[in-house]
FIKOLZA-1660 file (N, C-alpha, C; in steps of 0.1 Angstrom, whole numbers, plus 5000, padded with zeros to 4 digits):
% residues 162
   i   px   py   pz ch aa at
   1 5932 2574 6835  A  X  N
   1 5943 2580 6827  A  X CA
   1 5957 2576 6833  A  X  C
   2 5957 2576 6846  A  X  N
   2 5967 2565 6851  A  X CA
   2 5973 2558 6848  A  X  C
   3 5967 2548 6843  A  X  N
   3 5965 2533 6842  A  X CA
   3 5971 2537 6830  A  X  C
   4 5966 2543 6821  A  X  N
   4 5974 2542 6807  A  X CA
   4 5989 2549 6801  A  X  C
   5 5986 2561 6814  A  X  N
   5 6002 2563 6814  A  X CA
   5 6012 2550 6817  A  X  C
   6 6011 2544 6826  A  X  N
   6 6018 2533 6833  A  X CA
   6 6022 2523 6822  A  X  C
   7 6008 2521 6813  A  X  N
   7 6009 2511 6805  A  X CA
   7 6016 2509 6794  A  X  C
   8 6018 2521 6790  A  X  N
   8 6026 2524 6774  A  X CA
   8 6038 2519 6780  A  X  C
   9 6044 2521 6785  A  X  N
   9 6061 2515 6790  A  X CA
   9 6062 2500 6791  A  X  C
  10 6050 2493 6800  A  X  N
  10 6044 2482 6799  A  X CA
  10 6049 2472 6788  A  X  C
  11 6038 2481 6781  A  X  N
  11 6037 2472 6765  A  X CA
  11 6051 2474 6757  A  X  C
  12 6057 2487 6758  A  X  N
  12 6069 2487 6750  A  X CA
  12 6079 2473 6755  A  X  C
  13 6082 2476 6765  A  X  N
  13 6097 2468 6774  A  X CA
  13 6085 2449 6772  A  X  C
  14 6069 2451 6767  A  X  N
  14 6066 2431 6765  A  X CA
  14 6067 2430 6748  A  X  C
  15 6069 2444 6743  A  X  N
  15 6072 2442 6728  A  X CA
  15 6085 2443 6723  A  X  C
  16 6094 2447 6734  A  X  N
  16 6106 2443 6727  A  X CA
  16 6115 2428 6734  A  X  C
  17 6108 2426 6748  A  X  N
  17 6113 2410 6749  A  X CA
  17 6104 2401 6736  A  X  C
  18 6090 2403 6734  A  X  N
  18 6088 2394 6724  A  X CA
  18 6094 2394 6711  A  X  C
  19 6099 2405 6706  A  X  N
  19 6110 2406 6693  A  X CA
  19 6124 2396 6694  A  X  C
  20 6128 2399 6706  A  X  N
  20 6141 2391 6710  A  X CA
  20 6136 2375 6710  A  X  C
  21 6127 2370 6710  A  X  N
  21 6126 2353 6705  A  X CA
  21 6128 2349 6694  A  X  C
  22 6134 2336 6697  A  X  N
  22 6145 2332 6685  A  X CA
  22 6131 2332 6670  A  X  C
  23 6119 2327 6673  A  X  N
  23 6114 2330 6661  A  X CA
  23 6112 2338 6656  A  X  C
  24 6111 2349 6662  A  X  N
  24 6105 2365 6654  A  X CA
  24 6116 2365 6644  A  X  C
  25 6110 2373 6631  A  X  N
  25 6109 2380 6620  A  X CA
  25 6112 2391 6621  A  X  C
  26 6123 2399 6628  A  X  N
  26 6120 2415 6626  A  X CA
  26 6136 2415 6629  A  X  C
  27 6142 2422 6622  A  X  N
  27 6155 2428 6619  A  X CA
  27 6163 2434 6631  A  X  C
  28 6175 2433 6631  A  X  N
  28 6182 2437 6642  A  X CA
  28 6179 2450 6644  A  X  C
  29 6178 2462 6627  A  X  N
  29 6174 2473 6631  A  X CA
  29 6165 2478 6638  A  X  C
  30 6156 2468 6634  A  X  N
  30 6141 2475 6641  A  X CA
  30 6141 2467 6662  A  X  C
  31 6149 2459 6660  A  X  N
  31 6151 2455 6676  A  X CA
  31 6160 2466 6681  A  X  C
  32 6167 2473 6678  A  X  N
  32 6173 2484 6684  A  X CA
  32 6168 2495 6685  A  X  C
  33 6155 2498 6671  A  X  N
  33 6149 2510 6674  A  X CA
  33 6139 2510 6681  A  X  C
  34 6132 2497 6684  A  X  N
  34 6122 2495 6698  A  X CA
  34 6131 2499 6715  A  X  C
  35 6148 2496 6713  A  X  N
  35 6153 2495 6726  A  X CA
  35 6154 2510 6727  A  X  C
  36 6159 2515 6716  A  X  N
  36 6159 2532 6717  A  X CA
  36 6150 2538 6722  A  X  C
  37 6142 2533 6719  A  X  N
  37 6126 2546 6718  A  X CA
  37 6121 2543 6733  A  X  C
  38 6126 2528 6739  A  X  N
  38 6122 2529 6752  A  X CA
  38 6123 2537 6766  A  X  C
  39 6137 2543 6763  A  X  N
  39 6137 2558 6774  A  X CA
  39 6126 2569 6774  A  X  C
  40 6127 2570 6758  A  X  N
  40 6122 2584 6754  A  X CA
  40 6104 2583 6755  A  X  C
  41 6099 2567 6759  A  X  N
  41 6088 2565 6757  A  X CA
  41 6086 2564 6777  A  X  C
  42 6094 2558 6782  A  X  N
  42 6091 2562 6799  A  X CA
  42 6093 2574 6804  A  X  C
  43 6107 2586 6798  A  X  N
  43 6106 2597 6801  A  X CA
  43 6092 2606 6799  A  X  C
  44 6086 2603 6785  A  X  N
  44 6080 2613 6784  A  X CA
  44 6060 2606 6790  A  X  C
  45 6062 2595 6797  A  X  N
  45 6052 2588 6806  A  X CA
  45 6055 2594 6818  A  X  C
  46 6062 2595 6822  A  X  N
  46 6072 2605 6837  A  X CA
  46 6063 2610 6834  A  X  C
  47 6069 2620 6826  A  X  N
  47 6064 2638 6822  A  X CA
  47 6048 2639 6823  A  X  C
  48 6042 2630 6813  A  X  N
  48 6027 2630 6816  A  X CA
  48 6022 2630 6830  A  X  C
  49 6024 2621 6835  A  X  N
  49 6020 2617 6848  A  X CA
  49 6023 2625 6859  A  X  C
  50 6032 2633 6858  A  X  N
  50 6042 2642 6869  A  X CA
  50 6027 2655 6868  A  X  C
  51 6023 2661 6856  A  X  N
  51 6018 2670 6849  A  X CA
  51 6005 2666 6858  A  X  C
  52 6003 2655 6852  A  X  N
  52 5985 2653 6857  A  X CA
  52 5987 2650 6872  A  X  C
  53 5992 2650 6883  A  X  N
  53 5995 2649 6894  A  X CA
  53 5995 2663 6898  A  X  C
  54 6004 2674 6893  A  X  N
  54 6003 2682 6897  A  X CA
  54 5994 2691 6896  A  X  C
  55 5983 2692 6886  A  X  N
  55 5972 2699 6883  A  X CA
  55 5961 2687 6890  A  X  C
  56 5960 2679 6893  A  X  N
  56 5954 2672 6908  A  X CA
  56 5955 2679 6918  A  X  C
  57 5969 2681 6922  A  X  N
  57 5974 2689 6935  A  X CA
  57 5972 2702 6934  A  X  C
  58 5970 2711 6928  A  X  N
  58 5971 2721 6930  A  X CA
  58 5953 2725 6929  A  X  C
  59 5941 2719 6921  A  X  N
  59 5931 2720 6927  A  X CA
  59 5925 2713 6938  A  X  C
  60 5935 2710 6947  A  X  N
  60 5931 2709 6961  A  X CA
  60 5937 2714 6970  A  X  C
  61 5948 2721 6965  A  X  N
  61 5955 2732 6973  A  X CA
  61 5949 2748 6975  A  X  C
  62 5942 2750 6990  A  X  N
  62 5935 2760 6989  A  X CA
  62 5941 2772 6986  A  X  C
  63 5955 2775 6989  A  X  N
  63 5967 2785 6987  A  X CA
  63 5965 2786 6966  A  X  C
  64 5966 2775 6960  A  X  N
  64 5966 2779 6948  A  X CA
  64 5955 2790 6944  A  X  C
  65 5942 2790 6947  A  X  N
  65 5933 2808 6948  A  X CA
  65 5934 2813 6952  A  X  C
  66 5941 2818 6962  A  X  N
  66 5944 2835 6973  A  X CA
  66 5959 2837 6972  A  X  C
  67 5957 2849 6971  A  X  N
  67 5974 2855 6968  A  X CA
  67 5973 2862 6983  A  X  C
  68 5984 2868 6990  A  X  N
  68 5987 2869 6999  A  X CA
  68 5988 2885 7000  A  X  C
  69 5989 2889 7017  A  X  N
  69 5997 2898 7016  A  X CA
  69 6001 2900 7028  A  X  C
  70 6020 2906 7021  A  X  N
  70 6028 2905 7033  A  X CA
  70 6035 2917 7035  A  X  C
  71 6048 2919 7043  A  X  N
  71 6050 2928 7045  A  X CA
  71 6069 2930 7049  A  X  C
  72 6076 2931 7037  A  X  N
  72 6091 2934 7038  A  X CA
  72 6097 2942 7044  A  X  C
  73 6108 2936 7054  A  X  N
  73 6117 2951 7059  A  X CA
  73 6130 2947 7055  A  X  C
  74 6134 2952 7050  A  X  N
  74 6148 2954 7052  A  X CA
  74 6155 2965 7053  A  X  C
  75 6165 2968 7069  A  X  N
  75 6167 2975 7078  A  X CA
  75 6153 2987 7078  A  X  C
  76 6157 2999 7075  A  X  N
  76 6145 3009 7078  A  X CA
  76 6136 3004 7068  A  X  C
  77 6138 3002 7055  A  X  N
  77 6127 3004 7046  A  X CA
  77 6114 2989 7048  A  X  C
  78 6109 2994 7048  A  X  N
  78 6091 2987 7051  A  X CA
  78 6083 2984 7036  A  X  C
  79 6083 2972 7032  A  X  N
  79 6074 2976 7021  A  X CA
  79 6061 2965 7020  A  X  C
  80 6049 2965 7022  A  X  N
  80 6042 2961 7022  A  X CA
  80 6036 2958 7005  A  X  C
  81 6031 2943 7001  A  X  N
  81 6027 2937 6990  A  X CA
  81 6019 2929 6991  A  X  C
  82 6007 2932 6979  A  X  N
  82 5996 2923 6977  A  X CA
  82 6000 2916 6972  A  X  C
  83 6000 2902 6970  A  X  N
  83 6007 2893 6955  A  X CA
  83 5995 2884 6951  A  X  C
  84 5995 2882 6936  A  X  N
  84 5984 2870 6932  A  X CA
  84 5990 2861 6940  A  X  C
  85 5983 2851 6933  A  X  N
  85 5989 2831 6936  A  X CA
  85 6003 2830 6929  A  X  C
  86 6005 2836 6919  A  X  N
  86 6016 2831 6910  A  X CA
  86 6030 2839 6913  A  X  C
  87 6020 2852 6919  A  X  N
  87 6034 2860 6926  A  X CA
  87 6040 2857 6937  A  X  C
  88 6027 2853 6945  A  X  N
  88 6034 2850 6962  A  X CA
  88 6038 2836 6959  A  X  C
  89 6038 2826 6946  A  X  N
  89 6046 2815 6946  A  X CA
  89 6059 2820 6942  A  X  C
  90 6061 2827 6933  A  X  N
  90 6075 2830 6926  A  X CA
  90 6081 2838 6939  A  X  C
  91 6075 2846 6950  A  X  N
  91 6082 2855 6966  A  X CA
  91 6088 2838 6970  A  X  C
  92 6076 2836 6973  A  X  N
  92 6083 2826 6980  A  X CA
  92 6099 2815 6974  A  X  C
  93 6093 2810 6962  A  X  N
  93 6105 2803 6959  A  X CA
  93 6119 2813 6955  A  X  C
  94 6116 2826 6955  A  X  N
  94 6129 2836 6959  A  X CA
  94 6133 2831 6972  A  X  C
  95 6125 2833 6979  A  X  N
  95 6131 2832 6993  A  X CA
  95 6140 2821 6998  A  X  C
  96 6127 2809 6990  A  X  N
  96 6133 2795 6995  A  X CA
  96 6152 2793 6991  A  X  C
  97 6150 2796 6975  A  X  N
  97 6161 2793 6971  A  X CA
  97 6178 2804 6977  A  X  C
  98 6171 2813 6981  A  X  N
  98 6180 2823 6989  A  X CA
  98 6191 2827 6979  A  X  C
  99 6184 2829 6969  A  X  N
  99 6190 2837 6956  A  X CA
  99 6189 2853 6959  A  X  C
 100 6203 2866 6961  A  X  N
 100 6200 2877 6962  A  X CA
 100 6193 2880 6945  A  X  C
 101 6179 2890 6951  A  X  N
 101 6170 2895 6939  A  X CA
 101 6167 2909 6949  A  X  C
 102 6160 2910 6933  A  X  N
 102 6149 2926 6937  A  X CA
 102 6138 2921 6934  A  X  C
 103 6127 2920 6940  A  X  N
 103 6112 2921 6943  A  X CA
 103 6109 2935 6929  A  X  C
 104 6105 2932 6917  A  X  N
 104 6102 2944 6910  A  X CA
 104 6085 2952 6918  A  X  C
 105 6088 2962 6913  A  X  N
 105 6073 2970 6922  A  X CA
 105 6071 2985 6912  A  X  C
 106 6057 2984 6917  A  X  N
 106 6057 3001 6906  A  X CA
 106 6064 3014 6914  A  X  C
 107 6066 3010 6930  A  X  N
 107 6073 3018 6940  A  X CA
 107 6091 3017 6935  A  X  C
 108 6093 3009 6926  A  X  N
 108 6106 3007 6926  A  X CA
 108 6111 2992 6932  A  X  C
 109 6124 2987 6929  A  X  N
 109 6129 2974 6935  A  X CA
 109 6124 2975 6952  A  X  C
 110 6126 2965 6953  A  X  N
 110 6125 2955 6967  A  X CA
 110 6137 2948 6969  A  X  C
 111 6147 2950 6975  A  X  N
 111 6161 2937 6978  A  X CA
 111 6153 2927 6986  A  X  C
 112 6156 2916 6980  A  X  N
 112 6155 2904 6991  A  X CA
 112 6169 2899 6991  A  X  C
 113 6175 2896 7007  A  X  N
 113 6190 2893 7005  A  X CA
 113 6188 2887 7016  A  X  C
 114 6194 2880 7024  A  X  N
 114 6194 2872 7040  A  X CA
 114 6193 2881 7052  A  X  C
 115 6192 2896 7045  A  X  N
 115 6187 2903 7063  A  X CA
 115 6174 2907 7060  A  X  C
 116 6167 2902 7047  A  X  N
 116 6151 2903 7048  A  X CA
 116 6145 2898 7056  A  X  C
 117 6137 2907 7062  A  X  N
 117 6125 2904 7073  A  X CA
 117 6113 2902 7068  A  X  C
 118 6106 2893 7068  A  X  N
 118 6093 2891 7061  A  X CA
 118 6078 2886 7073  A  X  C
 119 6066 2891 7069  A  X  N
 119 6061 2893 7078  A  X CA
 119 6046 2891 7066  A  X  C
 120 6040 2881 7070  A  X  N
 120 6027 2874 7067  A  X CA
 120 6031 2861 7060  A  X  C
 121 6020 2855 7052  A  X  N
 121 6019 2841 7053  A  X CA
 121 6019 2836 7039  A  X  C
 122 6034 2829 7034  A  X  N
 122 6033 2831 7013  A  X CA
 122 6030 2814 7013  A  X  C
 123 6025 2810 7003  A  X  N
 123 6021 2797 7000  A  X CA
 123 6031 2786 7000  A  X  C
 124 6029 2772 7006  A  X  N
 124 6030 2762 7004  A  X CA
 124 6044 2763 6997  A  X  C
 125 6055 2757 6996  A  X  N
 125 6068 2750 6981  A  X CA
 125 6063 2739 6974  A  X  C
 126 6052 2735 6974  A  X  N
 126 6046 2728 6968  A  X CA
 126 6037 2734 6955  A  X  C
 127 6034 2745 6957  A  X  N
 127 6024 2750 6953  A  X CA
 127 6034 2759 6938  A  X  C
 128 6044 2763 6943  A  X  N
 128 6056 2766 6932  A  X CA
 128 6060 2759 6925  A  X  C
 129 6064 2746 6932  A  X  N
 129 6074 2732 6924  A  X CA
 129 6055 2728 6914  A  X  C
 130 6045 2726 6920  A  X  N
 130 6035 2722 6910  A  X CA
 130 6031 2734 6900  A  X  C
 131 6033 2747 6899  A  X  N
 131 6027 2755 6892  A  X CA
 131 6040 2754 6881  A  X  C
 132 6052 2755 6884  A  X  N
 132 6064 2752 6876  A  X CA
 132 6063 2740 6867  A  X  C
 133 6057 2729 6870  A  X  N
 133 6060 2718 6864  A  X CA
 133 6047 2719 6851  A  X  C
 134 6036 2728 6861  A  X  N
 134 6025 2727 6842  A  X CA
 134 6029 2741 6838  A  X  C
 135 6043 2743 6840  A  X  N
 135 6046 2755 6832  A  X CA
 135 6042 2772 6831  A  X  C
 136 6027 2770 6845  A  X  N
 136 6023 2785 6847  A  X CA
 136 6028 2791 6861  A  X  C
 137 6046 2791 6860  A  X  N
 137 6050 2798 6870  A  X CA
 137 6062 2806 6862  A  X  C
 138 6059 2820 6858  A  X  N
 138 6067 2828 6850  A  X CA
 138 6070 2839 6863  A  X  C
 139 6083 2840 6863  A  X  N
 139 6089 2849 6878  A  X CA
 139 6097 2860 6869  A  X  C
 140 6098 2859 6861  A  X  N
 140 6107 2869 6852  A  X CA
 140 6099 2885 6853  A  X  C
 141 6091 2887 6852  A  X  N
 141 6083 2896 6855  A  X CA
 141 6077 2908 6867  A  X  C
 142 6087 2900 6879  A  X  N
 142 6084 2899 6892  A  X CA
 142 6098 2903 6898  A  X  C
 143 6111 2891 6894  A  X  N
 143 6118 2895 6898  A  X CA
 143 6132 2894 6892  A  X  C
 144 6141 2903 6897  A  X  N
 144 6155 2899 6889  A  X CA
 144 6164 2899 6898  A  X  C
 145 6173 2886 6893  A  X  N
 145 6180 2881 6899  A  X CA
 145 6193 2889 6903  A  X  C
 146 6199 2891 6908  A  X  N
 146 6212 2899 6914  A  X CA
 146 6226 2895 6919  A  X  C
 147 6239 2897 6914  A  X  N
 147 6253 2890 6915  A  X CA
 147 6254 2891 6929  A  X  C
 148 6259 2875 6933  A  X  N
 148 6262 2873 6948  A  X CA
 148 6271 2885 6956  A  X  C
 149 6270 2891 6967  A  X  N
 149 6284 2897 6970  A  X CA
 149 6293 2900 6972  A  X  C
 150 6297 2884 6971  A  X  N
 150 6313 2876 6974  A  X CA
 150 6312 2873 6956  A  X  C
 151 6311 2873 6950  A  X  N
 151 6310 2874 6935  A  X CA
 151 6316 2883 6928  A  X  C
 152 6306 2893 6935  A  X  N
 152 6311 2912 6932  A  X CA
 152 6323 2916 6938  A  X  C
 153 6329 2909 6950  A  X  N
 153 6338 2914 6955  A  X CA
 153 6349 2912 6949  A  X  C
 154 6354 2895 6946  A  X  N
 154 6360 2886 6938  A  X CA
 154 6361 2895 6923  A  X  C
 155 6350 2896 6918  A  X  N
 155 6355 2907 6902  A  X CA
 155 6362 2916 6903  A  X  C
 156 6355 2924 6916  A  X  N
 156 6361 2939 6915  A  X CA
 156 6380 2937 6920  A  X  C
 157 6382 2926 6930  A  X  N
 157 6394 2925 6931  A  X CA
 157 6405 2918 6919  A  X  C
 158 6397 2912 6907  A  X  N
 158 6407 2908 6905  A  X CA
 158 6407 2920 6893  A  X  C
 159 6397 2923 6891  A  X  N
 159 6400 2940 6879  A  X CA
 159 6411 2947 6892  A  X  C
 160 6409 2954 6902  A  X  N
 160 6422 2963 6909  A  X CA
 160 6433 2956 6905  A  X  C
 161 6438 2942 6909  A  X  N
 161 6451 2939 6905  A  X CA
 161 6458 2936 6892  A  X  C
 162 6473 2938 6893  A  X  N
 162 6475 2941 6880  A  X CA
 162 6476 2922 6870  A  X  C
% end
């Protein structure tokens, strides 16, 4: 299946140099709509390929079956969480990206912010970036994102002045 991703781009970019010889028969239009379609035909060879790679990788990633569980502090509060696969990918790539959020929970929010203390062991960044790319990494569910500090501070000062 490789092979034939590879190839469609191949054959486009030897069918549009063979159009360009002085003998061919085929209209300037249609020589421009073969040059056109050639992005949109390696982009979307990418895309394939990127897809089937990643669902390769991920059933050999032992982390993509076991969800984790860890255990949040921040200052006093302690909160300990079971997460599937898809959750402890979406914890993690919170973490990674060091975006302030709340961890949603039936206990109520979770802050994760840079004096989170985190304690056990969340999957791979591989395991995120490939569950994202076939599209079964939905975080919306899990978590919501939260205005920077220095963001908040910046609004609230320029509302005080006149």
């Amino acid at each position: 299946m490789t092979l034939v991703i590879w190839l469609i781009p191949i054959l486009l970019a030897v069918a549009v140099f063979w159009t360009l010889r002085a003998d061919t028969r085929i209209s300037a239009d249609q020589i421009w709509a073969l040059a056109a379609a050639a992005p949109l035909v390696v982009a979307l060879c990418a895309a394939g390929y990127s897809h089937m790679e990643s669902r390769a990788t991920l059933t050999q990633l032992p982390s993509a079956q076991q969800g984790a569980f860890i255990t949040v502090q921040n200052g006093l509060q302690v909160v300990g969480l079971d997460l599937s696969p898809e959750e402890a990918a979406c914890f993690e790539r919170t973490l990674r990206t060091g975006t302030r959020a709340e961890w949603l929970t039936e206990g109520g929010p979770v802050p994760l912010n840079s004096h989170t203390e985190l304690r056990g062991q969340l999957p791979p960044p591989e395991l995120a970036r490939h569950l994202a790319i076939l599209g079964r990494l939905n975080c919306q569910p899990y978590v919501r994102a939260l205005a920077d500090d220095s963001a908040a501070e910046t609004a609230t000062a320029s509302q005080a002045s006149p």
